[in-house]
Structures are given as structure tokens and as C-alpha cells.
C-alpha positions, 0 to 999 in steps of 0.5 A: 303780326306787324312786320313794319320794316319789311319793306323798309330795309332795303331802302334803307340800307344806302342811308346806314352804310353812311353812317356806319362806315368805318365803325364796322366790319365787311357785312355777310351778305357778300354784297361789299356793302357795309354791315348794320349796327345790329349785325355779327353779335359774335362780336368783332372779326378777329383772326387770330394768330393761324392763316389759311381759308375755309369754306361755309362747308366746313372744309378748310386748309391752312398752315400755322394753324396748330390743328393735329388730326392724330388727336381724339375727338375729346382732343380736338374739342379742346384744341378747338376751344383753346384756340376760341380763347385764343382769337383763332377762328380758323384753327379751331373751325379745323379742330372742330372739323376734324372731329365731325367727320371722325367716326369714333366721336360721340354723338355728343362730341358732334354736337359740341364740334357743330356748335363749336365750329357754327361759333368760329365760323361766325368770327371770321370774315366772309372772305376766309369762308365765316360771317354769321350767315355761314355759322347757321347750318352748324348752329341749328345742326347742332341745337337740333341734336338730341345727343343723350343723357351724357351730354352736357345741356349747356352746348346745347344752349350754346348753339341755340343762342348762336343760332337765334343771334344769326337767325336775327341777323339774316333778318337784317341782311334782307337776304332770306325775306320770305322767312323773316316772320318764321326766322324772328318767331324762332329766335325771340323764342330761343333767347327769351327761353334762354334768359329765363335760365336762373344763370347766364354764365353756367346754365347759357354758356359755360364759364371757361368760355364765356368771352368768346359767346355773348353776355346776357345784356347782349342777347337780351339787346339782340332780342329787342332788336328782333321784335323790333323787326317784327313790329313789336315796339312795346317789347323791344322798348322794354328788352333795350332799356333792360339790356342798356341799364345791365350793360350800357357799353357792351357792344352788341348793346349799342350796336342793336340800340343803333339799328332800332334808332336807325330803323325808326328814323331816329338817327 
């Protein structure tokens, strides 16, 4: 292994917030410091139409939020999806929330609620307890789960895409250093399993709801990013210029484009 930017973020950082600023959102790393090109893959910070706070622990109060706790788990997992499609991150992190800590839910419903919930966390801003950082204990929760045959494989490729995209940019943030090598090892290897997959929308993620996860160019753009860090030019190289021909204006394309040129001193 060639991990050549590990000692290299940190410098750089100063240089790529003056370039990125105004492009980009608040980064997660609660350091008021702008993000990187190659960070959030979940896309734009969208609140939606509910108001109120959460935190990284799932808790959350608000108002407008349009979340019924009479509902049943299957219920709530379908409020909490409507209000996905809906840019309502905090609604559907109550929604999903809801069904967690419901002891009649099924084994399955929890995965599909930790998956859920990982994916609005992700959405949101730090400030209203989200960022990308936040998503990952209920990202690898939920694809660490083995809820049973009755389950559907696709939440459980849902959450492991969300967990190796957050896993990638907890590298980036440079807030975790001493894991970097195992967190890269375990994201190259989830999304290369994951777009081997015959179809992206329907064996990846379900396609009542792929406009709220990421497109296969996307992860594939992610995925180079990822051995870019790790030091693998080659590999990176050869996922980028896929992922630019498939896509070339998806966002998280060029945004981890961005990052791999900022990183080798190219911008």
C-alpha cells in the first residue's frame, strides 16, 4: 500500500477551501472550515419543508414535521420514505426513529429504519444534528444486520453504499487518520461488490427511490476517489474516466474529479 496523501491533507486543506468556497456546503467535521469537492455524495443539503433539531443519536424533536408515532412500523417506514422524496430529512429521521425503538418492528423494518434514517442524517447539516459523519453508526448498523430471508437484499445494498460513501469521506475530513487505511479497504471493497451488481437501480437501490441515494457514475466517482487516496493512481485513473464518460455532469462526479485534481496539485 501507497497511502501518499496521508500526510498531505492537512496542508492542504487552507489551499481547498479557497478554492471551494461558495461552491459547497458547511463540512462535517465541525471545524467551520469549508468542505472538499469529494465530500457529502448524498448530494446537497436539503431541509425540506419540517423544522426542528436532531441529534447524531437519533433523538430529535420538531414541529411541522408531519411524523405520527400511532403509525406502525411499516407505516412509519413509509412516511419516512415519502418525506426522503419529499427533501424532508428531519421528518423522515423522526419517522425512521420511531420505528427503532418500536418493539413490535421486525427485524427487517429496523435495518430498513437504520438504513433510512443513516441516509436523512446524511442530508442534513451539521448544525441540525446530520452531516455525513453523523450517518455512519446507522449506516454499518444497518449493513451489518442479517434481518432474515424475508427481507429485502436491496436495504441491505442501500445501507452498504451509504456506509462506504461516508466511509470515504471520513477519509477526506482527516478526522479519524489512524483508520484511514482499514476505512478505504472497506469502502473500495463494498462498491466495487456493489457495481458489479447486473442493475444499479433495482439490485443497488430500489427505484421508487433512487433520486434520494447516488447513481452508479457517482459511487463509481467516489470509488476512484477512494484509491486515489490509498494511492492507487492506476485504479483511480481508469474508475474516473468511466465514471466522467457515464455521467460527465453528475455532481458527485465532479466533485471527487475535483478533489483527485486538487489532491495531485493539478488545480
Amino acid at each position: 500500500m501507497n497511502f501518499k496523501y496521508k500526510n498531505m491533507l492537512g496542508y492542504l486543506i487552507a489551499f481547498i477551501t479557497i478554492i471551494t468556497a461558495g461552491l459547497v456546503g458547511c463540512g462535517d467535521s465541525g471545524s467551520g472550515r469549508q468542505t472538499l469537492p469529494g465530500e457529502n455524495p448524498f448530494g446537497p443539503y436539503i431541509t425540506g419543508t419540517g423544522t426542528g433539531t436532531t441529534t447524531a443519536t437519533g433523538t430529535s424533536t420538531g414541529t411541522g414535521t408531519d411524523t405520527d408515532t400511532s403509525l406502525t412500523p411499516e407505516q412509519a417506514i413509509k412516511n419516512g420514505s415519502d418525506k426522503m422524496l419529499e427533501s424532508n430529512y428531519i421528518a423522515a429521521v423522526q419517522a425512521y426513529t420511531t420505528v427503532i425503538y418500536d418493539s413490535s418492528a421486525t427485524a427487517a423494518q429496523k435495518q430498513e429504519a437504520y438504513s433510512g434514517r443513516g441516509w436523512a442524517k446524511a442530508k442534513l447539516p451539521v448544525d441540525q444534528g446530520g452531516g455525513t459523519i453523523a450517518a455512519i453508526p446507522d449506516l454499518k448498523q444497518a449493513s451489518n444486520m442479517t434481518p432474515g430471508a424475508d427481507a429485502d437484499p436491496v436495504v441491505t445494498n442501500e445501507s452498504k453504499l451509504g456506509y462506504a460513501l461516508a466511509l470515504i469521506q471520513l477519509v477526506v475530513s482527516g478526522s479519524d487518520t489512524s483508520n484511514d487505511s482499514a476505512n478505504l479497504n472497506i469502502a473500495i471493497n463494498i462498491i466495487e461488490t456493489l457495481l458489479a451488481e447486473p442493475s444499479w437501480n433495482g439490485d443497488v437501490i430500489r427505484e421508487k427511490y433512487q433520486s434520494v441515494y447516488v447513481t452508479a457514475p457517482g459511487a463509481r466517482a467516489m470509488l476512484a476517489l477512494a484509491y486515489d487516496l490509498y494511492g492507487n493512481t492506476a485504479k483511480a485513473d481508469y474508475h474516473i474516466a468511466i465514471a466522467l464518460a457515464d455521467a460527465p455532469n453528475d455532481e458527485n462526479v465532479q466533485k471527487a474529479k475535483a478533489t483527485i485534481d486538487i489532491l495531485r496539485g493539478n488545480i
